[in-house]
C-alpha positions in Angstrom: -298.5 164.5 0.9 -299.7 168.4 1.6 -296.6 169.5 -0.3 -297.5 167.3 -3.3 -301.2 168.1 -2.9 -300.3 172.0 -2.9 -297.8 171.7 -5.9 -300.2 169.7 -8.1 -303.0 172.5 -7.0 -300.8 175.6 -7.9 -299.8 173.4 -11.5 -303.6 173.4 -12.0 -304.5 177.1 -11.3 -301.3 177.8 -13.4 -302.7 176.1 -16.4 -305.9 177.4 -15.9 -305.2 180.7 -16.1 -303.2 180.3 -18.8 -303.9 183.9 -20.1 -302.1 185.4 -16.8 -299.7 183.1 -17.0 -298.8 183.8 -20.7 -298.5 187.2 -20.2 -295.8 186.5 -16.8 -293.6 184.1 -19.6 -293.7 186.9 -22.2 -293.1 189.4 -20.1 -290.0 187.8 -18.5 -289.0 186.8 -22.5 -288.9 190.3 -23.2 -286.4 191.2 -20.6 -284.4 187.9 -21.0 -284.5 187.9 -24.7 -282.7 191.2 -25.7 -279.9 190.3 -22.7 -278.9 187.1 -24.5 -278.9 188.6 -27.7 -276.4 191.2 -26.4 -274.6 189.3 -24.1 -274.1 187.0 -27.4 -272.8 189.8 -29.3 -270.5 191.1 -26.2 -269.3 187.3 -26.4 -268.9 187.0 -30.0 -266.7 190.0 -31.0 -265.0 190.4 -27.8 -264.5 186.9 -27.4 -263.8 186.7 -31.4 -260.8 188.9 -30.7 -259.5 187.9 -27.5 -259.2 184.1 -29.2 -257.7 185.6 -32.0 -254.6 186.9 -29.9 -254.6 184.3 -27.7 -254.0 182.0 -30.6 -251.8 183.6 -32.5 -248.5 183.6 -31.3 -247.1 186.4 -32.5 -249.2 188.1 -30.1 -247.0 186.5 -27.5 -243.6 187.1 -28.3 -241.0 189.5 -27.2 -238.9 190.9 -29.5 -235.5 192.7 -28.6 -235.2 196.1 -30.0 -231.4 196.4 -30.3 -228.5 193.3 -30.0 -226.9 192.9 -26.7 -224.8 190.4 -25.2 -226.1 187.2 -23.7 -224.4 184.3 -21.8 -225.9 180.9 -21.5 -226.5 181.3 -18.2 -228.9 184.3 -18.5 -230.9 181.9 -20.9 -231.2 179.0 -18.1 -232.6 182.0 -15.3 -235.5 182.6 -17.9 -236.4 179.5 -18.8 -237.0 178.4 -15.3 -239.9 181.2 -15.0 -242.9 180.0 -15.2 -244.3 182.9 -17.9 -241.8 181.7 -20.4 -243.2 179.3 -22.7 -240.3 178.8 -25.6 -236.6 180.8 -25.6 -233.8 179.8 -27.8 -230.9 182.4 -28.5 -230.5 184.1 -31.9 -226.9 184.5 -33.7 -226.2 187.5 -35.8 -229.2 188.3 -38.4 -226.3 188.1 -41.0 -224.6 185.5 -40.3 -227.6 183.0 -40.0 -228.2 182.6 -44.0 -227.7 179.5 -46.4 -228.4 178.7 -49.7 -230.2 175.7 -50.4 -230.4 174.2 -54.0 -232.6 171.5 -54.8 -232.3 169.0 -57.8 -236.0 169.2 -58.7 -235.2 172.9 -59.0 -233.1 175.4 -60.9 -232.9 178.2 -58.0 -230.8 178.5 -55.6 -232.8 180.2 -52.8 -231.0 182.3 -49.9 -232.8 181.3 -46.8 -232.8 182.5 -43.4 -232.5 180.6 -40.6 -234.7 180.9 -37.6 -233.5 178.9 -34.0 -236.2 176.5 -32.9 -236.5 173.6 -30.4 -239.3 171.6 -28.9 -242.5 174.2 -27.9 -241.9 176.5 -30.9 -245.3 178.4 -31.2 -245.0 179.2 -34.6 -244.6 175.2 -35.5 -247.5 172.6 -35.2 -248.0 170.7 -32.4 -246.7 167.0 -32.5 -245.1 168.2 -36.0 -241.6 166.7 -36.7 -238.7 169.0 -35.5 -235.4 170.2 -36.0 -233.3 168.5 -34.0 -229.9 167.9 -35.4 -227.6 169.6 -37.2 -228.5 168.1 -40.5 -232.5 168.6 -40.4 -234.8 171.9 -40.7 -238.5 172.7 -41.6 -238.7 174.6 -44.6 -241.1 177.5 -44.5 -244.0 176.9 -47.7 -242.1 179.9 -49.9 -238.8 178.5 -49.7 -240.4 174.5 -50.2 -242.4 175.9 -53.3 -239.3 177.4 -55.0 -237.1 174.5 -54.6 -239.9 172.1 -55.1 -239.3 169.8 -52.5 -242.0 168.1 -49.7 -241.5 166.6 -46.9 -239.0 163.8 -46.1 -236.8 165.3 -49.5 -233.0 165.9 -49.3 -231.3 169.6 -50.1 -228.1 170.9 -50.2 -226.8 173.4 -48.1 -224.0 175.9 -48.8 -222.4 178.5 -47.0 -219.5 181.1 -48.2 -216.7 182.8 -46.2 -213.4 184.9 -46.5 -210.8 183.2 -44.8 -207.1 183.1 -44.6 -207.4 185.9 -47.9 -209.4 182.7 -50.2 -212.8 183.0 -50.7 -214.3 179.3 -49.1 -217.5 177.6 -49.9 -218.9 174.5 -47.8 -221.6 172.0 -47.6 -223.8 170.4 -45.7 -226.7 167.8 -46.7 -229.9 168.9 -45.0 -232.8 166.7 -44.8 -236.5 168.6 -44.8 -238.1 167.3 -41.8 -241.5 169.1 -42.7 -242.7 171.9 -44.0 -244.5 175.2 -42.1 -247.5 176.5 -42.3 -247.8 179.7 -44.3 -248.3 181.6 -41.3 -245.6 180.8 -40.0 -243.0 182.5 -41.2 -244.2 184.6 -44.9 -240.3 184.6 -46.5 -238.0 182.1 -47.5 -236.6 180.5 -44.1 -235.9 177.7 -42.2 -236.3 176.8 -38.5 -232.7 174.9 -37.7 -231.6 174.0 -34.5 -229.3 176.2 -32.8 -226.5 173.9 -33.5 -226.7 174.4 -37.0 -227.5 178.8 -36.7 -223.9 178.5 -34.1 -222.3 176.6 -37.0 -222.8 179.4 -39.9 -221.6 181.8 -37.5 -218.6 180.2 -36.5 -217.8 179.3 -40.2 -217.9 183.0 -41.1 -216.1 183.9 -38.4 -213.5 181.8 -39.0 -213.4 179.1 -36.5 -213.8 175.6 -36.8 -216.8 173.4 -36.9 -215.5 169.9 -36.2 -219.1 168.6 -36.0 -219.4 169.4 -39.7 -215.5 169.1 -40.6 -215.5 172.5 -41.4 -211.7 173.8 -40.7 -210.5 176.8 -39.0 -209.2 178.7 -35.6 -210.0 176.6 -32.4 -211.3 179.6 -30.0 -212.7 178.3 -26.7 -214.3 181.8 -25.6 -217.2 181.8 -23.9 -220.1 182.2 -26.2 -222.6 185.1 -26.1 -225.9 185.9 -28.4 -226.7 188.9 -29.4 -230.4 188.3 -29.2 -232.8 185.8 -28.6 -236.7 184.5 -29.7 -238.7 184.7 -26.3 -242.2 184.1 -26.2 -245.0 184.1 -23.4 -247.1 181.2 -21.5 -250.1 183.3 -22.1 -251.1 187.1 -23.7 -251.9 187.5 -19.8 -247.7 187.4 -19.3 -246.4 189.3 -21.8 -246.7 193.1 -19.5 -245.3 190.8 -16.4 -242.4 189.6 -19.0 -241.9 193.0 -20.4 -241.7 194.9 -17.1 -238.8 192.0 -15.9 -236.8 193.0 -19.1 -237.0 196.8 -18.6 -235.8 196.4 -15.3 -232.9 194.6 -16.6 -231.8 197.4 -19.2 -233.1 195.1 -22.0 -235.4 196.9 -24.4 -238.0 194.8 -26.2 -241.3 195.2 -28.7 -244.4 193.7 -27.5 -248.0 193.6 -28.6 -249.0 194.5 -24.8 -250.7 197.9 -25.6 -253.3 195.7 -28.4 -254.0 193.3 -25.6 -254.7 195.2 -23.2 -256.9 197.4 -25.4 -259.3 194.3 -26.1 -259.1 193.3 -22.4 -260.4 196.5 -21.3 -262.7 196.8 -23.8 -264.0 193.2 -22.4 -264.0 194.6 -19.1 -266.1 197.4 -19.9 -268.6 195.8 -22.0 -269.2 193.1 -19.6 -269.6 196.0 -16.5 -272.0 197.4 -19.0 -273.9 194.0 -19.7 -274.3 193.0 -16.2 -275.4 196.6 -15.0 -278.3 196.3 -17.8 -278.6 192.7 -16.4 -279.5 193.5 -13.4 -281.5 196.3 -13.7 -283.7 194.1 -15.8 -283.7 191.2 -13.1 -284.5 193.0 -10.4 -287.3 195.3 -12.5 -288.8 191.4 -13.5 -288.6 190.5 -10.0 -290.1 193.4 -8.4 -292.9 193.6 -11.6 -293.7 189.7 -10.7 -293.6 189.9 -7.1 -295.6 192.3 -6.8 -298.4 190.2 -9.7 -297.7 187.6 -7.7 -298.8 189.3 -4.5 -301.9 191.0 -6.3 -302.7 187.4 -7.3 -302.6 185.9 -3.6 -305.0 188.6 -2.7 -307.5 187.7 -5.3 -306.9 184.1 -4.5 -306.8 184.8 -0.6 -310.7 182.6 -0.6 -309.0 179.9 -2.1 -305.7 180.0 0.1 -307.6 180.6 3.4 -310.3 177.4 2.8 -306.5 175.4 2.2 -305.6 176.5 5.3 -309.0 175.5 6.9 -308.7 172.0 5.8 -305.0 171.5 7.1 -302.7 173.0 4.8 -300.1 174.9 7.4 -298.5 177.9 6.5 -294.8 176.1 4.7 -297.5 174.6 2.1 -298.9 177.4 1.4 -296.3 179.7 0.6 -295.1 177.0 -1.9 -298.4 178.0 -4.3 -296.9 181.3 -5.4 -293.1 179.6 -5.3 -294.5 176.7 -7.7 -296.1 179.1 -9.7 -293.2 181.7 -10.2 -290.7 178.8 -10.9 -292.8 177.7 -13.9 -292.6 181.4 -14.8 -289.2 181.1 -14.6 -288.1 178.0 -16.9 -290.8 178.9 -19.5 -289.8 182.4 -19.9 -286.2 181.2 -20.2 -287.0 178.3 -22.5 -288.4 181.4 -24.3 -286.0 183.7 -24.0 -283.7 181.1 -25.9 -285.8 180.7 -28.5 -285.4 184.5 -29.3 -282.0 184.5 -29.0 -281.5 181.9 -31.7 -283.5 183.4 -33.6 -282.0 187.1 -33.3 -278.4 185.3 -33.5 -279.1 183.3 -36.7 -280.4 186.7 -38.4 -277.4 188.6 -37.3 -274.8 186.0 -38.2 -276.1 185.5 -41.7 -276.3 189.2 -42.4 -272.4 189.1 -41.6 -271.3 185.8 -42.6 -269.7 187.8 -45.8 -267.7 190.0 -43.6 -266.3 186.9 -41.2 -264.2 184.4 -41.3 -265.2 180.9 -42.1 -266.4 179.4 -38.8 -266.6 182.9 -37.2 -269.7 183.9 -35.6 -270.6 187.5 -34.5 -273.3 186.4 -31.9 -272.7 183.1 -30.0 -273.3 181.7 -26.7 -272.2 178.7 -25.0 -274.1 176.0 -22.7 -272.8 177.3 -19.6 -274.0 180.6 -20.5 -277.4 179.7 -21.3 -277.1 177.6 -17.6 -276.0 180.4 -15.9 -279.4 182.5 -17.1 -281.3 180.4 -16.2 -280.0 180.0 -12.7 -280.5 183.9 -12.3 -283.9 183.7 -13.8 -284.8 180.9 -11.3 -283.1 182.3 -8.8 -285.3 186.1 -9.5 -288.2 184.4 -9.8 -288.0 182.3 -6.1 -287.4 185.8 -5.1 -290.4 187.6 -6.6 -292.3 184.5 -5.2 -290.9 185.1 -1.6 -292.8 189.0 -1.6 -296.1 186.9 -2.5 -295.3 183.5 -0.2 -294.7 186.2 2.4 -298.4 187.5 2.0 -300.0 183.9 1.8 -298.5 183.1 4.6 -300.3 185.6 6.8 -303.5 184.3 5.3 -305.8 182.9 8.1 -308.4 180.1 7.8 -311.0 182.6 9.3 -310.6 184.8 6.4 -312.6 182.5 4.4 -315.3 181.8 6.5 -315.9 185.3 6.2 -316.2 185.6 3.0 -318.4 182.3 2.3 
């Protein structure tokens, strides 16, 4: 009942001195204000760019600069590390090509063929796949020039010099779906590796009994001279990179981009939190001691409380009270600025975004998380004064009556 009595008592004397009190809330507004604005910004192009390489998965593939030679088994040792996220071999550049000719269209386009599988980043998720010899997802250059859509049949045709005759073959292909123009930008075709193995053993001469495609029977072990390797995350790709080099294999990576934005994010974010809390504890310091100057004016007032019963625990809850309205209404403040500054400075750069882009943004947790560092400064500033009410005796007011 004293703790109620004291906390509707400090309510009271906060609204009644609303002038004071205003001035606390703007005061703490115009510390807080700015440092959402700019933690906003930090957040908005920093973030902006870190979710642009994290979604684009070009960003996380590793590219082998020069062919080598590699088993099926050195494919199975990557795939069961856990910063691998999709690997599938590649056959000779030159030797995975067909020619597709479409009966809606007059062209006959040369396409290449790129190996895929279940996971490929540069496919949609939950897209259909290709997953036999017989069906491939046409890239959109290659679907516009034959002028075929999803679900249509092709033909697929494939030359070779063999036995001293020039040889032709075919093979219906159905088009499972068709990529995304980011994807891939020229005329190709993801195939499964099945079908990429099968052109190259057709131009090499062998036999492809799958498709009934004649020639030698060889039964040497097979080897790839590259492969399409990307990472779990942009965070992998240096960790991936480094495992190569040690292995003599020499790759291309975006790693030096990445970690160009991440340190950039690092810094910025040392830089925000120094100014942070500089600012907090300046607030807190700048309200303790208002708070404390207030307790002495007030120390009448807090002594008769103590008179009539009010112990010592009760009393230093008046400034505490006091400082944690501070707190939430300088924040709810605060916030108000910041949407305010943010809606100006994204509309002055809408024009140089992308659609949906924003320059300054912030999410709920962020706006949580200030203001459980305002509350938390202001129940500190409060404990400088709730330490000097506390030492307040009842006979200090008789004194003074």
């Amino acid at each position: 009942m004293r703790l109620f009595k004291t906390l509707r008592l400090a309510t009271r004397d906060y609204t009644h001195e609303w002038q004071m009190s205003g001035c606390f809330v703007l005061a703490l507004a115009a510390v807080l204000g700015p440092m959402l604005v700019l933690f906003g910004l930090k957040f908005g192009v920093v973030g902006g760019m870190l979710n642009q390489l994290i979604n684009n998965p070009e960003n996380r593939e590793i590219r082998p600069i020069s062919s080598g030679r590699f088993e099926q088994q050195w494919f199975v040792d990557m795939q069961r590390r856990d910063d691998v996220a999709f690997l599938v071999p590649r056959t000779r550049s030159i030797a995975a090509t067909i020619e597709l000719d479409s009966e809606k269209s007059s062209r006959i386009v040369r396409t290449e063929l790129i190996p895929s599988g279940p996971g490929d980043p540069l496919l949609p998720v939950g897209s259909p796949l290709p997953d036999s010899t017989n069906r491939i997802v046409l890239s959109q250059s290659a679907a516009e020039k034959l002028k075929i859509a999803e679900g249509d049949s092709i033909d697929g045709s494939v030359t070779r010099r063999y036995a001293g005759k020039k040889e032709r073959s075919h093979i219906e292909l159905t088009v499972a779906a068709i990529a995304p123009a980011a994807a891939f930008g020229r005329d190709g075709a993801f195939a499964d590796i099945r079908l990429v193995e099968a052109l190259e053993d057709f131009r090499d001469g062998r036999a492809v009994p799958e498709l009934g495609w004649t020639g030698t029977q060889e039964d040497d072990v097979r080897s790839y001279p590259g492969f399409r390797l990307y990472a779990r995350s942009i965070y992998a790709v240096s960790e991936l990179k480094d495992h190569l080099d040690q292995k003599g294999i020499d790759v291309r990576t975006k790693a030096a981009d990445i970690d160009l934005v991440m340190r950039m994010d690092r810094n910025l974010a040392a830089i925000y939190w120094a100014i942070a809390i500089i600012g907090l504890i300046g607030f807190s310091l700048s309200l303790g001691a208002s708070l404390w100057a207030n307790v002495d004016r007030k120390r009448k007032e807090l002594s008769v409380l103590r008179l009539v019963g009010f112990r010592t625990g009760d009393i230093i809850w008046f400034p505490v009270t006091q400082a944690l309205y501070t707190g939430i209404l300088g924040w709810v403040l605060a916030a108000g600025i910041y949407f305010a500054a943010a809606a100006a400075i994204n509309n002055m750069l809408a024009e140089q975004m992308a659609t949906g882009q924003e320059v300054c943004v912030l999410l709920p947790q962020h706006f949580a998380m200030a203001l459980g560092l305002t509350v938390c400064a202001a129940v500190f500033a409060a404990a400088l004064a709730g330490f000097r009410s506390a030492r307040i005796e009842p006979s200090d007011g008789l004194r003074e009556i």
